[in-house]
C-alpha positions, 0 to 999 in steps of 0.5 A: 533493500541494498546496504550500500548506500550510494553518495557521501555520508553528509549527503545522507538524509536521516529519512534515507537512512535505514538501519536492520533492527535486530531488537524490535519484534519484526515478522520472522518472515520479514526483515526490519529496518528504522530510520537513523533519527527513530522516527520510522521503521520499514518492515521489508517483507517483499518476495518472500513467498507470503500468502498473507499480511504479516502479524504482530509488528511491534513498534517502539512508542516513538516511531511515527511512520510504518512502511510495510512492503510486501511487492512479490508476493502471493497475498490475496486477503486484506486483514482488518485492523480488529483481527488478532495481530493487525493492530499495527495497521492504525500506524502503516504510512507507507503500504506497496502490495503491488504484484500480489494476487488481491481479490478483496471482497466488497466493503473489505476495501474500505474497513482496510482503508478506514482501518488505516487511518495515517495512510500517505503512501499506497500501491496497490497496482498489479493484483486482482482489485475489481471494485474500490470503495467510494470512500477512497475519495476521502482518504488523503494520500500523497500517492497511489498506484491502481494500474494493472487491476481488474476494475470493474468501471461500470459498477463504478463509474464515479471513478472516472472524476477521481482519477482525473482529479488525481492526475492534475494533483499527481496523487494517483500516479498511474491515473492515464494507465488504469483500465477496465475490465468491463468495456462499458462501451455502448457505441457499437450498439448505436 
């Protein structure tokens, strides 16, 4: 995350601006940031290294969006909100885990999503996704990245239509690049 912001202090939008937040209980393997207006705080965790979600993000009543960034790093499991030290998952807005090492287990995937239940905003391209739940399709997101997964396209063909629909709203923003890992293709034996 750049200090320097670029353009003329009354070009600024409060959303854009990001202040490091010395008082809020932040990760210490992570830095913390709230937007000027306190309606949101960013929790800036990428490249650092980390093999997990970070625990215990405290955040102050008044805060309504939470984005977690944790792009670069070497995260394999997702928490469940009923873990100790996951309940700030309920507020995540935001979430790029893009380019870690995700291998959820099945049913996993969809507690996660269930669990977070304001989420608008998700990125999870690059990592080692072999199924999505079903469920996903009920899930209101303004944006998602899958691209660059395993998906397994057999299993789960249903995808197909979801991210066709997706690329006509624009909500999937990868939907003409994702590939499976199983061809699925029965033309050579015909």
């Amino acid at each position: 995350m750049s200090n320097v912001i670029e353009g003329s202090f009354l070009e600024i939008d409060s959303k854009n601006f990001l202040c490091q937040e010395p008082t809020m209980k932040c990760p210490s393997v992570c830095t913390c940031y709230r937007n000027i207006d306190l309606a949101g705080m960013l929790v800036d965790c990428r490249n650092r290294s980390l093999n997990y979600f970070p625990k215990n993000i405290e955040l102050p009543s008044e805060m309504i969006e939470l984005t977690v960034s944790l792009e670069h790093n070497h995260v394999v499991n997702l928490p469940l909100c009923g873990q100790f030290g996951y309940n700030w998952l309920k507020n995540v807005t935001h979430l790029n885990v893009q380019h870690n090492e995700l291998t959820p287990e099945p049913g996993k995937m969809k507690q996660f999503l269930q669990c977070m239940s304001k989420i608008s905003y998700l990125y999870l391209a690059n990592n080692n996704i072999k199924h999505l739940p079903q469920y996903i399709q009920n899930v209101d997101l303004q944006a998602m990245s899958i691209t660059g997964n395993k998906l397994s396209c057999c299993n789960d063909y249903w995808m197909k239509t979801w991210l066709q629909v997706g690329l006509k709203q624009g909500t999937i923003l990868d939907s003409s690049t994702v590939q499976c890992a199983d061809k699925g293709d029965v033309n050579e034996y015909f």
